[in-house]
Biopython code that builds the backbone (N, CA, C, O; Angstrom):
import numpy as np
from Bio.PDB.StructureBuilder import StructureBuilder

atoms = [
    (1, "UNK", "N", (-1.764, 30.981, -16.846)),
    (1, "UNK", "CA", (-1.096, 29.768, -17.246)),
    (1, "UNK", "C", (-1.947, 28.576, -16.829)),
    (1, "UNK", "O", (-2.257, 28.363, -15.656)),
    (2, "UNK", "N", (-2.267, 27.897, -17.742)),
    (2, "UNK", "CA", (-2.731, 26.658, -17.327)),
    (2, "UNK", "C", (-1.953, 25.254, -17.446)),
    (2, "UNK", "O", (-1.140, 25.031, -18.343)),
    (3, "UNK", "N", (-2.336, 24.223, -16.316)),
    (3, "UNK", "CA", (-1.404, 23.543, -16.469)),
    (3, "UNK", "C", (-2.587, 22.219, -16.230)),
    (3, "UNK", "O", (-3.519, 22.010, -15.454)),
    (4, "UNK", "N", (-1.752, 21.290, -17.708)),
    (4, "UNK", "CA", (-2.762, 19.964, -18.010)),
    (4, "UNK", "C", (-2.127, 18.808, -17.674)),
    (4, "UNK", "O", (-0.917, 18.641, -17.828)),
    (5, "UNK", "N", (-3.067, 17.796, -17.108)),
    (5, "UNK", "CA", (-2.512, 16.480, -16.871)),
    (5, "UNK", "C", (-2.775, 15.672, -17.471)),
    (5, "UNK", "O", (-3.992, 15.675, -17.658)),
    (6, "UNK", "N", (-2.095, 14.570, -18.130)),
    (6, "UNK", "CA", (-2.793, 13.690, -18.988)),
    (6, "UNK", "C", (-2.871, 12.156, -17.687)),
    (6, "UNK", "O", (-1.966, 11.696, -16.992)),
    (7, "UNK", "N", (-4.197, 11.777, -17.792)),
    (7, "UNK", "CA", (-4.335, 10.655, -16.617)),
    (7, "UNK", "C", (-4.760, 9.117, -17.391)),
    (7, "UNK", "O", (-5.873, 9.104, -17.918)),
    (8, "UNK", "N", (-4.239, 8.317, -17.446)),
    (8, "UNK", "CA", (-4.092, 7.399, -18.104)),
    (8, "UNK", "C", (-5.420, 6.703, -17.267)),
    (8, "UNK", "O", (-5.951, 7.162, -16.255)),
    (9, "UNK", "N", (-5.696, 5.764, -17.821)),
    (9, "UNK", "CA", (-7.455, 4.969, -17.110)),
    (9, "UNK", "C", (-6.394, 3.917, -16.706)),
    (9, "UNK", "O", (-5.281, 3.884, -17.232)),
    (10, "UNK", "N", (-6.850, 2.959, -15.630)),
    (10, "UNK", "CA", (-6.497, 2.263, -14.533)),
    (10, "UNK", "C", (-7.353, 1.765, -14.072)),
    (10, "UNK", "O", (-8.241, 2.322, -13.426)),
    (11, "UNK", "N", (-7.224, 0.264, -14.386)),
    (11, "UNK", "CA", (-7.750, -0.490, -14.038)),
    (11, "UNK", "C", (-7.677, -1.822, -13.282)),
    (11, "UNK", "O", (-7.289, -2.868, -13.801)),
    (12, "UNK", "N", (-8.068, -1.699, -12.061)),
    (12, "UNK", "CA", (-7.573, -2.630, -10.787)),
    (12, "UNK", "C", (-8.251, -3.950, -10.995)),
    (12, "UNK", "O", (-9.393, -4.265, -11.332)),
    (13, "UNK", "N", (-6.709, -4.900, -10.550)),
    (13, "UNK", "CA", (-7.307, -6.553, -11.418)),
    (13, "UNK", "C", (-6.628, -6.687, -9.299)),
    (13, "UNK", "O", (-5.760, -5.959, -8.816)),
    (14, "UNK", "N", (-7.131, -7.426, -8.800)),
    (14, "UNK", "CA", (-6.222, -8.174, -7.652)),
    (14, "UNK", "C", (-5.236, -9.266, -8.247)),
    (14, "UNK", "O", (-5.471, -10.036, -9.178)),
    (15, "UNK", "N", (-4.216, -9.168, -7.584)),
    (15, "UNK", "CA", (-3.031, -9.994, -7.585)),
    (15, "UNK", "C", (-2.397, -10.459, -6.550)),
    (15, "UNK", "O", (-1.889, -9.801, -5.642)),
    (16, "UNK", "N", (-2.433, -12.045, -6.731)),
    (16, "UNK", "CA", (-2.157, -12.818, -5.351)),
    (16, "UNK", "C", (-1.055, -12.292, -4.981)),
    (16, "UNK", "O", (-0.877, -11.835, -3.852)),
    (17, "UNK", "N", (-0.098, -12.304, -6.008)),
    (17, "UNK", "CA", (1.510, -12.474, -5.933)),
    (17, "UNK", "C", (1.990, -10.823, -4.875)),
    (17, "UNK", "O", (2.794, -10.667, -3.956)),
    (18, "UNK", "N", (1.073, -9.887, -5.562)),
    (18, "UNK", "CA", (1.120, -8.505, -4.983)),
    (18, "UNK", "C", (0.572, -8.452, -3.531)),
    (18, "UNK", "O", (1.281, -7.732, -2.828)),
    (19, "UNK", "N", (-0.307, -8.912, -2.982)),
    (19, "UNK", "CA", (-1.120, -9.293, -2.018)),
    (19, "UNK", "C", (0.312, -9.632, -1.134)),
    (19, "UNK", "O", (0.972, -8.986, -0.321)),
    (20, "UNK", "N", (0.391, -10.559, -1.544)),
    (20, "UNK", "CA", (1.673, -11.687, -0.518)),
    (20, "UNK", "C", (2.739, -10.598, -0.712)),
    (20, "UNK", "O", (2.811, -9.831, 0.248)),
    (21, "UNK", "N", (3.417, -10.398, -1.525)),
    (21, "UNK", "CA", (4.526, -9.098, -1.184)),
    (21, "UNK", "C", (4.601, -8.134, -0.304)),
    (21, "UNK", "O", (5.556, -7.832, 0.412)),
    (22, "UNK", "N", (2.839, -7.331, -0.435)),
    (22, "UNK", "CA", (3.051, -6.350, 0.839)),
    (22, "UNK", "C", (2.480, -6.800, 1.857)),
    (22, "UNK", "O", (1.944, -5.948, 2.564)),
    (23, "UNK", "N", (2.378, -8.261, 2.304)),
    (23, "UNK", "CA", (1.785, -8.924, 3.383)),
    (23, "UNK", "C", (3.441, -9.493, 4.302)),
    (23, "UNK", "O", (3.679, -9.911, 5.436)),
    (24, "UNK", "N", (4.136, -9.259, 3.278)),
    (24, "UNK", "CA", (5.649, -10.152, 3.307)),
    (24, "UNK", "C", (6.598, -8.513, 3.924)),
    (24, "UNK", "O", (7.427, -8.570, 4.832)),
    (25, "UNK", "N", (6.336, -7.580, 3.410)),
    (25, "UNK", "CA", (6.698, -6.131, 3.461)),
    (25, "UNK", "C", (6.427, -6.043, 4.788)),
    (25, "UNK", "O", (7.215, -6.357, 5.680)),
    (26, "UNK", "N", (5.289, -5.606, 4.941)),
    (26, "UNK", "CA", (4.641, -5.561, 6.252)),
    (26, "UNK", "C", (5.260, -6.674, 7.546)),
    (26, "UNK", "O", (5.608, -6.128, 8.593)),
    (27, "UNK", "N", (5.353, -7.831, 7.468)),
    (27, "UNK", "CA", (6.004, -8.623, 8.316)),
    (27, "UNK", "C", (7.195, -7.999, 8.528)),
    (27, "UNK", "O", (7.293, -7.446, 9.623)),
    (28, "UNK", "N", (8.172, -7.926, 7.761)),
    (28, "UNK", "CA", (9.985, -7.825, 7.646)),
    (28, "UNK", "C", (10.184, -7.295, 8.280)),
    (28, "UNK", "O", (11.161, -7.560, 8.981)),
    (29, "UNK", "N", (9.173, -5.790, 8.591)),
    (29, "UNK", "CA", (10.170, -4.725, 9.573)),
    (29, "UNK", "C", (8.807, -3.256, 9.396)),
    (29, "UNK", "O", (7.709, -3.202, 8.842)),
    (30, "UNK", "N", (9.444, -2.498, 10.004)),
    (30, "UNK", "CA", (8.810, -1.050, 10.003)),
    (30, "UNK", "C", (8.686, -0.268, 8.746)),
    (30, "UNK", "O", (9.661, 0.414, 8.430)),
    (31, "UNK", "N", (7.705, -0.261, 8.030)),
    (31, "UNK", "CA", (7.670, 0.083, 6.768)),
    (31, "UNK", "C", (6.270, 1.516, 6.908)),
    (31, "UNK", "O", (5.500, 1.532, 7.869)),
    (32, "UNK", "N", (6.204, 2.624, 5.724)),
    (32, "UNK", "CA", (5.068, 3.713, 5.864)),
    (32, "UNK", "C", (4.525, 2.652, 4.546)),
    (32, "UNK", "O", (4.901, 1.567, 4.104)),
    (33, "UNK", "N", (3.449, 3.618, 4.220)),
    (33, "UNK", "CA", (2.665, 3.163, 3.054)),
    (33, "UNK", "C", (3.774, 3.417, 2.158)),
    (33, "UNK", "O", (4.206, 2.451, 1.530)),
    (34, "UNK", "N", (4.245, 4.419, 2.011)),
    (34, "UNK", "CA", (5.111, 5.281, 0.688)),
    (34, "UNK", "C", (6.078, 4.125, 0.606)),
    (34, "UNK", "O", (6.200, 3.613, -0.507)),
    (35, "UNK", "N", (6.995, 3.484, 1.900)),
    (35, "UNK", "CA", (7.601, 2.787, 1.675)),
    (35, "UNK", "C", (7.318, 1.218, 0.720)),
    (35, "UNK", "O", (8.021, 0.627, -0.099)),
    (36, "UNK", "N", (6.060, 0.958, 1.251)),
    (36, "UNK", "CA", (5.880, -0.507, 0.184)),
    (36, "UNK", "C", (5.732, -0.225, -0.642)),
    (36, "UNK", "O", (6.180, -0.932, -1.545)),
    (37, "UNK", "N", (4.818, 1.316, -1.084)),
    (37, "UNK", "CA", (4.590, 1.167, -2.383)),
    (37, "UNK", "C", (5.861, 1.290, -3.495)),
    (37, "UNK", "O", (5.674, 0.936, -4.659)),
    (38, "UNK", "N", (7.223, 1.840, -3.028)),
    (38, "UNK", "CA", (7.932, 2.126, -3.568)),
    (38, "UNK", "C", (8.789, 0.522, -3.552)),
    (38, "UNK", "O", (9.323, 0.086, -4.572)),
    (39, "UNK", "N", (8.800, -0.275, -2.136)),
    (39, "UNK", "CA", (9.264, -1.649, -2.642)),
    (39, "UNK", "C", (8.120, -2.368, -3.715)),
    (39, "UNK", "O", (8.462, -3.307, -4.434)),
    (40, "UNK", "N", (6.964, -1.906, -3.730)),
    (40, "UNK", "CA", (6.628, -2.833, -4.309)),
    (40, "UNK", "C", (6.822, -2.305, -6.293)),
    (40, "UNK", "O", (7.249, -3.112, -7.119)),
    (41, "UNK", "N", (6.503, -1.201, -6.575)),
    (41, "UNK", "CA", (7.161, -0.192, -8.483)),
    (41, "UNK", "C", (8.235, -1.041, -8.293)),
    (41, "UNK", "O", (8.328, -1.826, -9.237)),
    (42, "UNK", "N", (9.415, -1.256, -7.115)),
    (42, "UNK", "CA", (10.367, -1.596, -7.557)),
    (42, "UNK", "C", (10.989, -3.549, -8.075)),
    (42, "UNK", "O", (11.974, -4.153, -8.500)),
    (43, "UNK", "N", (9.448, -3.786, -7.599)),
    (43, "UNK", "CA", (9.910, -5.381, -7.718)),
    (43, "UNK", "C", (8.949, -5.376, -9.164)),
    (43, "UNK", "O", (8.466, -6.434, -9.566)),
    (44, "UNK", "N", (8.819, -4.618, -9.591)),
    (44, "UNK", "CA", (7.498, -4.208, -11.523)),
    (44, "UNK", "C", (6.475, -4.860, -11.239)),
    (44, "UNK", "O", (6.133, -5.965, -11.661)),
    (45, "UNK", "N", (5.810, -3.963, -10.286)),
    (45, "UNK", "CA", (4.440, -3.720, -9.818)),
    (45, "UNK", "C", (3.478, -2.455, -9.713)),
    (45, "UNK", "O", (3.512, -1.952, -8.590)),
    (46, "UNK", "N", (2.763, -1.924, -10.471)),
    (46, "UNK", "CA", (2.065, -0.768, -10.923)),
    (46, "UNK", "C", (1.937, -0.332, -9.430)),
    (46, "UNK", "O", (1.369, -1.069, -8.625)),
    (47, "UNK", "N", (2.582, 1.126, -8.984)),
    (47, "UNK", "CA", (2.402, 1.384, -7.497)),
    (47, "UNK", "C", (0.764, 2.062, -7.382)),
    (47, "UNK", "O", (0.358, 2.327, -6.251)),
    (48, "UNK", "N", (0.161, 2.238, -8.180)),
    (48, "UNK", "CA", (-1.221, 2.382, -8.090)),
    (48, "UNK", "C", (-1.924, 0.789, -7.514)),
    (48, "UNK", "O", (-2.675, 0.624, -6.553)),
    (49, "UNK", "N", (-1.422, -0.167, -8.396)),
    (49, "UNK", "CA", (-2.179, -1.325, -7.963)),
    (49, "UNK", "C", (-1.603, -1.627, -6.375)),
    (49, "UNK", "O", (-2.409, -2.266, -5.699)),
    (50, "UNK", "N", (-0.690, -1.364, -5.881)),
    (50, "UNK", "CA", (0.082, -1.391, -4.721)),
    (50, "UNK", "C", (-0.314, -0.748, -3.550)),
    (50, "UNK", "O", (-0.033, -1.239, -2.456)),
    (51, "UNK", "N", (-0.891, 0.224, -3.648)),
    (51, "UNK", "CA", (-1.524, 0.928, -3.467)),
    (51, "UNK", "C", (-3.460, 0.639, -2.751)),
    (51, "UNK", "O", (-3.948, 0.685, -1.622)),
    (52, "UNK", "N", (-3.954, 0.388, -3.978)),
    (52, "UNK", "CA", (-5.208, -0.388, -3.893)),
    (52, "UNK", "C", (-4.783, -1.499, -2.963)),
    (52, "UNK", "O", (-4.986, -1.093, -1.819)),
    (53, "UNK", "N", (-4.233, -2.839, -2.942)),
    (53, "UNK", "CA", (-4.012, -3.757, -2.119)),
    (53, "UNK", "C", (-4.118, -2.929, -0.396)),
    (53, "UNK", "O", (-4.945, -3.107, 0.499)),
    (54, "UNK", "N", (-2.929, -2.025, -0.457)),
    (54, "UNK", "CA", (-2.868, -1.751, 0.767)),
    (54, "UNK", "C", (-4.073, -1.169, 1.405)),
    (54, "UNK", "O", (-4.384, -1.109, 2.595)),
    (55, "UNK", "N", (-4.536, -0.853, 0.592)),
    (55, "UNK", "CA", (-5.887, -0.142, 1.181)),
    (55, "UNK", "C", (-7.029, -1.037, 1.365)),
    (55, "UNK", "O", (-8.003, -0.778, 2.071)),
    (56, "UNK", "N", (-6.868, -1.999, 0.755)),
    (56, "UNK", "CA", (-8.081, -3.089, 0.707)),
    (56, "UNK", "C", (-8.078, -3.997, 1.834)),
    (56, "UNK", "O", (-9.024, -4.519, 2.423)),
    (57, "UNK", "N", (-6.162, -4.131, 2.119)),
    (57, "UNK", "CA", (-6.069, -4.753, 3.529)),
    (57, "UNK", "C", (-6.296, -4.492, 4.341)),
    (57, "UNK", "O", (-6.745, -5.279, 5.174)),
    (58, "UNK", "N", (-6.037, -2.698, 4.653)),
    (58, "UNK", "CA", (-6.401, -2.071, 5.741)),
    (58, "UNK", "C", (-7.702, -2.059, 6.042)),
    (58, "UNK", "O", (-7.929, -2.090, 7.252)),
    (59, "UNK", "N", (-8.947, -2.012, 5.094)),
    (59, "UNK", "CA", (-10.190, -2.323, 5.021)),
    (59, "UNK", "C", (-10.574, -3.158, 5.681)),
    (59, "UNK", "O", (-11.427, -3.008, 6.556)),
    (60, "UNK", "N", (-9.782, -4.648, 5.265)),
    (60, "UNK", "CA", (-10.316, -5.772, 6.007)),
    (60, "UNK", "C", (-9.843, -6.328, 6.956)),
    (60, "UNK", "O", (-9.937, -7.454, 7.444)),
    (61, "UNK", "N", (-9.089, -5.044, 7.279)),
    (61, "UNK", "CA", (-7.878, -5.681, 8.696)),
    (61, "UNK", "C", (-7.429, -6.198, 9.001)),
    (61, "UNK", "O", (-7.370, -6.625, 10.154)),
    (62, "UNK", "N", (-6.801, -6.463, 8.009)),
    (62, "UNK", "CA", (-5.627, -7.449, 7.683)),
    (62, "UNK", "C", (-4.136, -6.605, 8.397)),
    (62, "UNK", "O", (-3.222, -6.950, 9.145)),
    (63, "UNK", "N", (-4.558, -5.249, 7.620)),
    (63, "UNK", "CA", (-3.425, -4.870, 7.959)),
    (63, "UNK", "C", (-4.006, -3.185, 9.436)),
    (63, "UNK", "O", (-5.106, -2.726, 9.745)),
    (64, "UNK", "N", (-2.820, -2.905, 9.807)),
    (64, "UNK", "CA", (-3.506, -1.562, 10.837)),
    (64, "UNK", "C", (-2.318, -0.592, 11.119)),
    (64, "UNK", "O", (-1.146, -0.964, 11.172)),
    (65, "UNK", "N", (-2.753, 0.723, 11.297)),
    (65, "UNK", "CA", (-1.655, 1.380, 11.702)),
    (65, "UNK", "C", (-1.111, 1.273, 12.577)),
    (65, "UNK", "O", (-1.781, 1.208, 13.608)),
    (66, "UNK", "N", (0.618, 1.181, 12.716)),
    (66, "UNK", "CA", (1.073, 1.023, 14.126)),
    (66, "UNK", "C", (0.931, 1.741, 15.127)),
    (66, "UNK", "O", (1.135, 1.376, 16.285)),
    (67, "UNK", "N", (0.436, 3.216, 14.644)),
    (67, "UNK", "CA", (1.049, 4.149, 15.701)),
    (67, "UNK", "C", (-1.250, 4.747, 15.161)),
    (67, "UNK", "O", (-1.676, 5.320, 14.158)),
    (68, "UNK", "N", (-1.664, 4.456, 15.845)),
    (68, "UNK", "CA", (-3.359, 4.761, 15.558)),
    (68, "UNK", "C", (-3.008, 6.332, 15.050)),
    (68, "UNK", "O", (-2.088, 7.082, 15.379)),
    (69, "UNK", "N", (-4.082, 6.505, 14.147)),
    (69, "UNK", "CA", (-4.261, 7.978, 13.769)),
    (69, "UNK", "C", (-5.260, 7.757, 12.955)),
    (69, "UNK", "O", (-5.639, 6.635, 12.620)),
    (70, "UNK", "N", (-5.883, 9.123, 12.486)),
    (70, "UNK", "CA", (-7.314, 9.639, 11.715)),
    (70, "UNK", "C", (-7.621, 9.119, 10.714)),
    (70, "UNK", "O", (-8.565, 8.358, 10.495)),
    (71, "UNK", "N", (-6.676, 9.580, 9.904)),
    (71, "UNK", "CA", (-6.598, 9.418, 8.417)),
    (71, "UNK", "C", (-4.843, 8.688, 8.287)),
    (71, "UNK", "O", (-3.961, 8.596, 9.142)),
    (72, "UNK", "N", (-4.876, 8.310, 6.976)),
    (72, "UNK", "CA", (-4.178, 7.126, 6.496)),
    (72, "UNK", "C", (-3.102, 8.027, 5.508)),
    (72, "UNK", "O", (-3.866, 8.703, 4.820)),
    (73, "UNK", "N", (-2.256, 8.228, 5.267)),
    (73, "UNK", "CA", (-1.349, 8.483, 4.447)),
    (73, "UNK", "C", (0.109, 7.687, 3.879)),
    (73, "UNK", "O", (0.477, 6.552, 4.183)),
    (74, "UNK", "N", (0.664, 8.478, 3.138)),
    (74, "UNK", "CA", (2.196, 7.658, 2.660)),
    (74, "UNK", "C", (3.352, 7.581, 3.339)),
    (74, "UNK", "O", (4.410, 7.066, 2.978)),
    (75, "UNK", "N", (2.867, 8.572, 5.171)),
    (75, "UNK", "CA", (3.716, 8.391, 5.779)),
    (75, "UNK", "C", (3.221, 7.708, 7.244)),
    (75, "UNK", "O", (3.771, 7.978, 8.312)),
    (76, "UNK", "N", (2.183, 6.855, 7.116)),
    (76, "UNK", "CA", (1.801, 5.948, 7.985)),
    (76, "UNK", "C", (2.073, 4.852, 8.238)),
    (76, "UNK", "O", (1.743, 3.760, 7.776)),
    (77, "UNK", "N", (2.875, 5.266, 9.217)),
    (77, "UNK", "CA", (3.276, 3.300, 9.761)),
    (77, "UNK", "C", (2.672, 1.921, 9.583)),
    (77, "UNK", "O", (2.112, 1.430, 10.564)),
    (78, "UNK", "N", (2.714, 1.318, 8.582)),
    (78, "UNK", "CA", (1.300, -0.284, 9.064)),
    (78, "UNK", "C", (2.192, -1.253, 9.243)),
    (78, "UNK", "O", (3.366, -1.239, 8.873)),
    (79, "UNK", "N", (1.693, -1.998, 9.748)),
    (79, "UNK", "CA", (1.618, -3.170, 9.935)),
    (79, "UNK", "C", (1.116, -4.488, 10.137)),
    (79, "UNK", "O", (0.103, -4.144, 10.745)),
    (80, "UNK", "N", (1.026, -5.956, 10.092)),
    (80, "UNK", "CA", (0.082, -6.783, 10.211)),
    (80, "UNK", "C", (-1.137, -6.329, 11.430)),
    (80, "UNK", "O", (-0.839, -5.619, 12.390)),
    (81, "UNK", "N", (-2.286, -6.774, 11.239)),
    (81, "UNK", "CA", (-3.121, -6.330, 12.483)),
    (81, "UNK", "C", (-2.733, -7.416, 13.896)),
    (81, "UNK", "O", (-2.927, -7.038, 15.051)),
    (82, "UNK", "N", (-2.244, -8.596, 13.603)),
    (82, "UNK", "CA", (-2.357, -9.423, 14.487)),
    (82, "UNK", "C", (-1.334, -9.403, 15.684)),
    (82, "UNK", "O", (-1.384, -9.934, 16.794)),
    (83, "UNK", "N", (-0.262, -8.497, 14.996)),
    (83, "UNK", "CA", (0.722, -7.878, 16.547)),
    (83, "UNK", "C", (0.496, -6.460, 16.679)),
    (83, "UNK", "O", (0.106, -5.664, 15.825)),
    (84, "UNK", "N", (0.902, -6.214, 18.278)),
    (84, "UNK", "CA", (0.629, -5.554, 19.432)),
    (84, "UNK", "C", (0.982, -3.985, 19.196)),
    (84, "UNK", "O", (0.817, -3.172, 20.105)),
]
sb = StructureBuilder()
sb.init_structure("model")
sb.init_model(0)
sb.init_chain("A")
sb.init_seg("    ")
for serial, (resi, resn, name, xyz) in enumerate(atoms, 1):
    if name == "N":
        sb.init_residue(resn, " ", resi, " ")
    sb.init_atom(name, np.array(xyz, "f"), 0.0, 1.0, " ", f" {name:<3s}", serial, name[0])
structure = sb.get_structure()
């Protein structure tokens, strides 16, 4: 049995408005990745592009995990880098 995926092309534009949402996410309270990305599909925001942001922040350290670990997943705590 084979089983096919059809993968649509995707293409990442930055968006201020998206930027500030999961910068705004991240402030509010204790959130994983899985969690913004799912506030953010839900405010009609491509959770792929949601996605990319978060990762771009974490890049530039903007944003950091709360709880340190290896690797980064959808069930990783972040938060702003600038508290404790």
């Amino acid at each position: 049995m084979t089983i096919v995926y059809e993968v649509k092309a995707f293409k990442f534009e930055h968006d201020p408005e998206l930027e500030r949402l999961v910068r705004d996410l991240t402030r509010a309270g204790v959130l994983t990745v899985q969690e913004v990305i799912d506030a953010a599909y839900k405010a009609g925001y491509d959770g792929r592009a949601a996605a990319m942001e978060i990762g771009i922040l974490l890049m530039d350290k903007e944003l950091k995990p709360i709880i340190p670990t290896q690797r980064t997943s959808g069930t990783t705590v972040i938060g702003p880098a600038d508290i404790a």
